[in-house]
N, C-alpha and C positions, 0 to 999 in steps of 0.2 A: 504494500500500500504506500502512498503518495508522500515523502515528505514534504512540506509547506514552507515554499523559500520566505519566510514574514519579517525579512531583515536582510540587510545587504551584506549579508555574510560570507565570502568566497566561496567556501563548503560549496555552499547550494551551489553556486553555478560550474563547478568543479566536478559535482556528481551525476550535476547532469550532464556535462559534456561526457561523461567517461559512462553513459548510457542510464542513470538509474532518472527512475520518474520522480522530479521535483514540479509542483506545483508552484503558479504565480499566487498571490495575496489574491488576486482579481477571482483567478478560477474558484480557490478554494472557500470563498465565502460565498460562492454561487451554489456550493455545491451542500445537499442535506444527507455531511455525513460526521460520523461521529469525529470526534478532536479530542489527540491527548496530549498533552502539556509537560513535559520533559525537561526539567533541570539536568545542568550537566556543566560542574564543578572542576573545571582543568586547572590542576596546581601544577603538569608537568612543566621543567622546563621549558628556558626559551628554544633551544634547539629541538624541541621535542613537541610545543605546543599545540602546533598548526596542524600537524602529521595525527596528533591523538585526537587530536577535535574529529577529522573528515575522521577516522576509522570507526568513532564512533557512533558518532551522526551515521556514517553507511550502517552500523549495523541495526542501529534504529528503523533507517528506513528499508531494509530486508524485511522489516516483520510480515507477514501477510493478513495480520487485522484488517476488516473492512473500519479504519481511521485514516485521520489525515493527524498526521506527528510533527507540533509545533516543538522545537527543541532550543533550549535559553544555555548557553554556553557564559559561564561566569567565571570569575578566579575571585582571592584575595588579596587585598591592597601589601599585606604584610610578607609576600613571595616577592625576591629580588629579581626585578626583571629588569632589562636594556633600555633604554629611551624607544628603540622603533617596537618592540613587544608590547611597551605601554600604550604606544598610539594604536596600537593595531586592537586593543584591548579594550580602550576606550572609543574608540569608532565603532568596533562591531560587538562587544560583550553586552549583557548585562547588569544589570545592578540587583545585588541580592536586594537588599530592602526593596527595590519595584519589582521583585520576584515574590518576595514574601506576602507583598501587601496584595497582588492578582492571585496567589495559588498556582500550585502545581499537582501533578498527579503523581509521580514519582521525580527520583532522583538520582543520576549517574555520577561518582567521587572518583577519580583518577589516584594516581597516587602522584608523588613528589619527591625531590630530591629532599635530602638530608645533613646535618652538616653536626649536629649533637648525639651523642650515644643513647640520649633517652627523647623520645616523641616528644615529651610534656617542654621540654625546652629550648621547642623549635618558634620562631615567631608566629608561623601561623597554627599554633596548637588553639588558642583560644576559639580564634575567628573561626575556624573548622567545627570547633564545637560545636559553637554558636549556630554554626550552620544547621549542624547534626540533630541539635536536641528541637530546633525547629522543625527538622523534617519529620522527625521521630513522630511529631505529634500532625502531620498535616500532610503528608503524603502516603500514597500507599505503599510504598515500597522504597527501598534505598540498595541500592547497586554498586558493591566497591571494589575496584580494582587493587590490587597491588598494597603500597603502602598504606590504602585509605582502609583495606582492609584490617589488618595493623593496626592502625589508630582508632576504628572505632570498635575494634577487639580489647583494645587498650581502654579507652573509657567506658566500655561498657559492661565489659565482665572483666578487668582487671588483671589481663595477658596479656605479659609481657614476651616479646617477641625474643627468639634467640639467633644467635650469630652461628653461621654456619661455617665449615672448616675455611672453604669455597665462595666461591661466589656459585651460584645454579644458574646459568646459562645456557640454552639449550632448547630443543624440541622435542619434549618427554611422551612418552604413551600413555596414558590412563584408562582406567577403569573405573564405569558408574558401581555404588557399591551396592545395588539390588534391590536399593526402598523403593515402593511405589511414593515418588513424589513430582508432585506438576510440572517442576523444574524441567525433569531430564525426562519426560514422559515422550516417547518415540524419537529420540535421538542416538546416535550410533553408542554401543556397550561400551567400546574401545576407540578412541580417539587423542591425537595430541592434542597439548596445548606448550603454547614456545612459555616460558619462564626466565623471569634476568634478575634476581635480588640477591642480595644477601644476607639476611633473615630470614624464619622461617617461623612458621605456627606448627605442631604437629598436631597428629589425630587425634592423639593423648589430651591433650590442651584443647580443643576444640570441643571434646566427647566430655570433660570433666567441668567445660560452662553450658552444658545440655541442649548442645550446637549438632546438627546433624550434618555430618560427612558427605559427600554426594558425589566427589569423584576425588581419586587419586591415582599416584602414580608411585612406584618403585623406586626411581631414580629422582623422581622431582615432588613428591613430597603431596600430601592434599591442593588441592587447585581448587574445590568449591566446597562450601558450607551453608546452610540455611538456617536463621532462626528458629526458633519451636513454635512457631506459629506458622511455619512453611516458606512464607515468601518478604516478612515484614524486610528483614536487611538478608541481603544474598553477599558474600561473600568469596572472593574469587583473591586467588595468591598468584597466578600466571596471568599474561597476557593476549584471550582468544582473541584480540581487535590486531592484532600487530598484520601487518601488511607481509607478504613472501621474502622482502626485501629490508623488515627493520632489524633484525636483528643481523645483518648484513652492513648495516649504516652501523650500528654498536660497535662490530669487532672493528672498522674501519677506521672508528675513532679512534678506541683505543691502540689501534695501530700507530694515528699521528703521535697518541700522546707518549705511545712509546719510542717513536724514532725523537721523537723533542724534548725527550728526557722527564719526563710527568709523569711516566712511569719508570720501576725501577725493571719488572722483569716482565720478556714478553707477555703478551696476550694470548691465553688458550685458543684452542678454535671453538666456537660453541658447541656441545656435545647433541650429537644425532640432526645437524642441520645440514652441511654440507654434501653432498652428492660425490660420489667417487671422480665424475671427473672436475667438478669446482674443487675438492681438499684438495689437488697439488698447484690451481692458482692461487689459492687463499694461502697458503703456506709459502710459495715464491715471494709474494706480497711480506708477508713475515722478515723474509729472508731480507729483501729491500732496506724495508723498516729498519732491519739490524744494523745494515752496513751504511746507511745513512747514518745512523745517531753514534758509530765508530769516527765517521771521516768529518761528520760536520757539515755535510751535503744537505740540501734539502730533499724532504721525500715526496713523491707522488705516486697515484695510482689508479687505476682502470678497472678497478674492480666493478663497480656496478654494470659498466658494458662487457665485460669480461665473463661474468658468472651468473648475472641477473638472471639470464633465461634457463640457467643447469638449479637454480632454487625450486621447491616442490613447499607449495602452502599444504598441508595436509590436516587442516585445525578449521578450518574460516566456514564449511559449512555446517558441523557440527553448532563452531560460535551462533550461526546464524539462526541456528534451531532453539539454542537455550536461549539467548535474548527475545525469540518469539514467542517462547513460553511464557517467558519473564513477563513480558506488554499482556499478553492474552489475561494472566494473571492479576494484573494490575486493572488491564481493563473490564475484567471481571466486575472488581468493588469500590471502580470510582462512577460516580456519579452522571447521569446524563446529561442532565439539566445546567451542568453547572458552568458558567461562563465566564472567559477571560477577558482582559481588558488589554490584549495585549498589541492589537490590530493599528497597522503602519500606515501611514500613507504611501499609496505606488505613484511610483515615477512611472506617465504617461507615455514617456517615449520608451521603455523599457520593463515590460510585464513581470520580469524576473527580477528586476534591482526595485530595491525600495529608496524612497528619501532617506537620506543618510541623517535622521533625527532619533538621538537618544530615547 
């Protein structure tokens, strides 16, 4: 179903060129169909921002609910970002209080970088909260990726996350673990999900705040959890929104940062990502890295045209069936009737871009 381009948001006209059905403001208030209202909390990085936004927006608008999905991309003022991140932020984001004050129906939390050993004394622990305990009480569901999952495992049943030997990077297999629950109801038994953190929650710790388990993996650890009430906060430790190619941009980085001396020892290759004939370009690549940051040379590299097309996504349709669930769920127990205020002015000469007014 149609996501609603209702902001002059790049996304939208991004998705749509790259085939998926994005509706004008014009269309979709012509049209008598259901509308759901979608927060969605980007704390990632600057280098990461833009890229997690569209993955998630797309997989919003995979769902195949008969809805039209309005989706409010926000951050926090207390996350260090660049001068051109802030404009891009303040031009096309919104504002949690005019989020708060129209309603939302659910809510999607990314996670974020880190820079303290404990969550609670990161600057945006509070604002995040503040977010949280808002939504707790006013949306149907809340959705967290990664660290957010983390943090609101952290304030809400008082788990603390552990440090792993490693860092978990990677494209893991998992397994749903057999409950009948809505979540995972006709989605594949066995499925990846790529995972990149360094903390972790285990089974133990999830099963002992009366959190139900819903898939895991061997090598990579639990990847989803649900409240005891099924669907209120879903809880996810990998990431099924990552594109064929971002975990590809990771190792690439930490490539520069190793030829520039930001690291001190190479970069693994991520486990079970590579294809046997991309490992011996990724590894040349390596090799480069090295002998640059020996001579003092600068490094470059071709990897994205080099190996982009030997990558294998093997995670994105499964992603696209739990998120389906997720909305189906949601759209279950919100409301019909109930209406936003959150409606643009369109720009005349352009059905897809709206007036660029807050």
């Amino acid at each position: 179903m149609p996501l609603v381009a209702h902001s002059g948001l790049p996304t939208f006209r991004y998705l749509r060129d790259q085939g998926h059905e994005v509706l004008s403001i014009d269309r979709a208030v012509h049209q008598d169909i259901r509308e759901l209202h979608i927060g969605f909390l980007n704390m990632m990085p600057d280098a990461a921002l833009r890229a997690t936004e569209r993955q998630f927006i797309r997989l919003v608008g995979s769902c195949n609910r008969i809805a039209q999905f309005f989706v409010y991309p926000f951050s926090l003022p207390e996350l260090e970002r660049s001068a051109d991140t802030l404009g891009y932020i303040e031009r096309y984001y919104s504002d949690f209080d005019t989020l708060r004050d129209a309603g939302l129906d659910a809510l999607i939390i990314t996670g974020a970088n880190v820079a303290n050993p404990a969550l609670e004394e990161e600057a945006f622990w509070e604002p995040l909260i503040e977010v949280v305990e808002w939504a707790r009480g006013n949306v149907a569901s809340i959705l967290c990726s990664c660290l957010a999952t983390h943090a609101l495992l952290k304030h809400f049943h008082g788990i603390d996350r552990q440090p792993l030997p490693k860092k978990r990077w990677g494209v893991y297999s998992h397994r749903v673990n057999g409950t009948r629950h809505p979540l995972i109801r006709d989605i594949n038994t066995r499925f990846d999900v790529p995972h990149s953190r360094y903390n972790d929650i285990s089974r133990a710790q999830f099963e002992a705040a009366g959190l139900t388990v819903l898939a895991e993996s061997a090598e990579g650890g639990v990847h989803m959890a649900a409240s005891p009430d099924q669907f209120r906060v879903i809880y996810m430790q990998g990431h099924p929104e990552y594109d064929v190619n971002s975990l590809l941009k990771e190792y690439r980085r930490e490539l520069y940062r190793f030829a520039e001396g930001e690291r001190d020892r190479p970069p693994p290759l991520p486990d079970n990502y590579f294809s046997d004939d991309a490992r011996p370009i990724a590894l040349a690549a390596l090799d480069a890295a090295a002998r640059a940051r020996e001579t003092g040379e600068s490094f470059s590299d071709s990897l994205e045209a080099d190996i982009g097309a030997l990558l294998d996504n093997t995670w994105g349709d499964t992603a696209k069936a739990i998120i389906n669930n997720w909305l189906g769920l949601v759209y279950g127990v919100t409301n019909l009737d109930r209406k936003k205020q959150f409606m643009p002015e369109v720009d005349p000469d352009d059905p897809l871009r709206l007036k660029e007014t807050k």
